[in-house]
C-alpha positions as CSV (number, residue, x, y, z in Angstrom):
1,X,22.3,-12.6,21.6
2,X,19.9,-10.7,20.1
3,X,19.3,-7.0,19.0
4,X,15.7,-6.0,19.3
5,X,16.8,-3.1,16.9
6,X,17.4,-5.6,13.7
7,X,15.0,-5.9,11.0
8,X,14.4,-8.3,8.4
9,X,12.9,-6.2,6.0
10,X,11.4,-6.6,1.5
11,X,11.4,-3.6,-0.6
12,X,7.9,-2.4,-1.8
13,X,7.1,-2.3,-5.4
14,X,7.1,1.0,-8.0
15,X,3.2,0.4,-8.1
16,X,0.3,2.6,-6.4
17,X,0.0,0.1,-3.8
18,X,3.7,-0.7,-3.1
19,X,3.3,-3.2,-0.2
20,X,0.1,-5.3,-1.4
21,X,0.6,-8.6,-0.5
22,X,3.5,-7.8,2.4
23,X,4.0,-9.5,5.4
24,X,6.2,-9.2,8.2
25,X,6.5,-10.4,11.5
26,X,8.9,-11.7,14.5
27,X,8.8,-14.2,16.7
28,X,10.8,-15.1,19.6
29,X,10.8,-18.6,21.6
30,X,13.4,-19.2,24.5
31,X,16.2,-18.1,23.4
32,X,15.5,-18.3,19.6
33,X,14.2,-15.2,17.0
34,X,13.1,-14.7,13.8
35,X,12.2,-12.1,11.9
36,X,10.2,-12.8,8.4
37,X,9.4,-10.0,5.5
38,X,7.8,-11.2,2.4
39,X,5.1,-10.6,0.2
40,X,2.4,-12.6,-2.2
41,X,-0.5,-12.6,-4.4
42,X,1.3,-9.1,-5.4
43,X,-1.2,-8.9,-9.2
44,X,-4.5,-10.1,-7.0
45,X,-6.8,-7.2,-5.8
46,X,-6.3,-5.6,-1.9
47,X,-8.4,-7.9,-0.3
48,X,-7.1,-10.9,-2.3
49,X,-3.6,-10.4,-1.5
50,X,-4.1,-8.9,2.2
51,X,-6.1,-12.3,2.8
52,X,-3.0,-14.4,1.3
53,X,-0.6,-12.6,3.6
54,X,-2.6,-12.9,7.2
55,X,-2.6,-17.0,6.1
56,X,1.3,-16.4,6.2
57,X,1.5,-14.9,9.4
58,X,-0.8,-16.7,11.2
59,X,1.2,-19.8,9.9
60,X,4.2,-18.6,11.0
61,X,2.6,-17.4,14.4
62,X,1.2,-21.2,15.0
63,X,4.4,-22.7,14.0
64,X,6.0,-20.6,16.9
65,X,3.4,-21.0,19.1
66,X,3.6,-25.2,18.3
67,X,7.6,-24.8,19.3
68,X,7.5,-23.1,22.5
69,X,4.8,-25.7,23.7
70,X,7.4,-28.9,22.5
71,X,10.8,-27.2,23.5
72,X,12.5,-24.2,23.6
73,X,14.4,-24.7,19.8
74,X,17.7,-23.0,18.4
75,X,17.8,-21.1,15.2
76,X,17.5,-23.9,12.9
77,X,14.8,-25.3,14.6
78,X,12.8,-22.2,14.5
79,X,13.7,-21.5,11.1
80,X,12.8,-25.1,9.7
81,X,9.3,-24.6,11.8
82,X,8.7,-21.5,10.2
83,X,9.6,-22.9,6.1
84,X,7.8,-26.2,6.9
85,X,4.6,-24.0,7.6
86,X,5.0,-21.9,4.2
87,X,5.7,-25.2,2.5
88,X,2.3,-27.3,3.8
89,X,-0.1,-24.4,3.2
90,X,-2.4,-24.8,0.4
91,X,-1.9,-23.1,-3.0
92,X,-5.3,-21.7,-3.4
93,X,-5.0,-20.1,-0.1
94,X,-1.9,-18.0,-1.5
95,X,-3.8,-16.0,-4.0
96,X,-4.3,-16.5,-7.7
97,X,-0.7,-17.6,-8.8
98,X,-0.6,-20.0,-5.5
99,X,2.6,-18.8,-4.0
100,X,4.1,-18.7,-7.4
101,X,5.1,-14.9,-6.7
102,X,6.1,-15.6,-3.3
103,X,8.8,-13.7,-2.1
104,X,10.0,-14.4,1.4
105,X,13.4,-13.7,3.6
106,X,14.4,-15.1,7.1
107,X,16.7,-14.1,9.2
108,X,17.2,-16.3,12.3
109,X,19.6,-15.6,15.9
110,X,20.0,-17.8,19.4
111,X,23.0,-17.1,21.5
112,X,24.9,-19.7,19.6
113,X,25.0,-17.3,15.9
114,X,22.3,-15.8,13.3
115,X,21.7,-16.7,9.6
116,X,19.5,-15.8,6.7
117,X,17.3,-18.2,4.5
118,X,15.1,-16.8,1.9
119,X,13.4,-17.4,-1.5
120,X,12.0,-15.4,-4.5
121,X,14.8,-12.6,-3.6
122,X,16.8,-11.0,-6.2
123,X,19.4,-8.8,-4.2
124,X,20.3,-9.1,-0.7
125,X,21.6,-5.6,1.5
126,X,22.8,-6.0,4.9
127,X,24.1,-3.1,7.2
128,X,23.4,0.6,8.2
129,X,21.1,2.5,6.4
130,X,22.6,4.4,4.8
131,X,26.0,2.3,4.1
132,X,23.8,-1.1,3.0
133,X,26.1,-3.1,1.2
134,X,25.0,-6.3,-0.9
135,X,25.3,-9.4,1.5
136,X,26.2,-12.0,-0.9
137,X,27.0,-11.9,-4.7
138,X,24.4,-11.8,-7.8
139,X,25.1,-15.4,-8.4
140,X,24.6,-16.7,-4.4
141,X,22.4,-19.9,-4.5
142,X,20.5,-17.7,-1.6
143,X,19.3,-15.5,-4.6
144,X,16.4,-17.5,-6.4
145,X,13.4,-16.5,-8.2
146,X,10.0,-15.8,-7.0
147,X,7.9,-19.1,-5.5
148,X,7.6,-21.5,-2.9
149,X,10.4,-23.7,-2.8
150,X,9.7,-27.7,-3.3
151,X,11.9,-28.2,0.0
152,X,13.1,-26.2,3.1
153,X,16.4,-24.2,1.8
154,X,19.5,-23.9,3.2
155,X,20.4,-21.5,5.8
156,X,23.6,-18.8,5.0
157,X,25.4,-18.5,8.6
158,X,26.2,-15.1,9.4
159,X,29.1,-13.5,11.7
160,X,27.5,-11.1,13.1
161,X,23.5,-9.6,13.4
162,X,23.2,-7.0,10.9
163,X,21.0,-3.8,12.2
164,X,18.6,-4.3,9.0
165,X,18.6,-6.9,6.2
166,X,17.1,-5.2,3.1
167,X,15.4,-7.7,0.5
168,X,14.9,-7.0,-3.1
169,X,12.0,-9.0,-4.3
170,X,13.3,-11.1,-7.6
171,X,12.5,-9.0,-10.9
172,X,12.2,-5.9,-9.0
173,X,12.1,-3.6,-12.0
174,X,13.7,-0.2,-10.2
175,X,16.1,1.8,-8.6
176,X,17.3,0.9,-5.0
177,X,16.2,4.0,-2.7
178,X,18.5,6.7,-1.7
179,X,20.7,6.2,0.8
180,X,18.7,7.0,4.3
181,X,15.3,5.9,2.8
182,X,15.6,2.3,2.9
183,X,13.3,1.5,6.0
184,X,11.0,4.0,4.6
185,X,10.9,2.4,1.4
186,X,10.2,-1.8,3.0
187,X,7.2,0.7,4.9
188,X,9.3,0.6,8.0
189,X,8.1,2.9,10.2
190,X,9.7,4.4,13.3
């Protein structure tokens, strides 16, 4: 179904503090996973945008938590749980800009497939690293600009689960990092 190796995964930024405001997280219920990388309240202070991000996690970590008491959901389920609990957090709680520079990617999998939903992401890379290869074209509707959406969006059905997912937060102003430094440069670590 799964591969525990897969990552869902959001370039830093070309800043002295390239991963303020990142999350990332998984969460598995039954036979359901997601994996979430995003970031917010990336121009508010450390402890500002640190704050904004644990209220992300811990939203996504009670959405879980709330499925696996109901049922045992598939992909969609799981990934509609997870978007709802972005969606009805409040603004202020989000940093300065209120989730207006909220950049966030999902990728979903049960036995039954796998698929990728995100928002405020400019470029999509799925694959090996090194060999990523864009996912979807420059003009995909799954490409949008940074901010919380006004509803849950769609989900892009994959084939297959790719080993990492590589998201380029919209407006990222640089280069994409040399081939074999991708996890290094989303502050994957081994």
């Amino acid at each position: 179904m799964t591969d525990p190796l897969c990552r869902a995964l959001l370039l830093g930024g070309h800043a002295p503090q390239p991963f303020l405001g990142h999350f990332r997280l998984s969460a598995a219920v039954g036979e359901a996973r997601l994996w979430a990388a995003g970031r917010v309240a990336v121009d508010a202070g450390p402890v500002e945008a640190w704050a904004a991000a644990r209220v992300i996690e811990a939203a996504f970590e009670a959405a879980a938590e709330s499925m696996a008491i109901r049922r045992a959901p598939d992909r969609h389920a799981l990934l509609r749980a997870a978007w709802e609990a972005l969606l009805e957090l409040e603004g202020a709680a989000l940093g300065p800009r209120q989730g207006a520079d909220l950049s966030v990617l999902f990728l979903a999998a049960d036995r039954n497939g796998q698929g990728v939903s995100a928002a405020g992401i400019g470029r999509l890379l799925a694959g090996e690293d090194p060999g990523l290869q864009p996912l979807v074209p420059a003009d995909h509707p799954l490409l949008s600009p940074t901010g919380r959406p006004a509803a849950v969006p769609h989900m892009l059905s994959l084939r297959a689960l790719p080993p990492m997912l590589l998201g380029v937060p919209w407006g990222h102003p640089g280069p994409l990092p040399d081939p074999g430094r991708a996890r290094a440069a989303a502050g994957d670590r081994p």
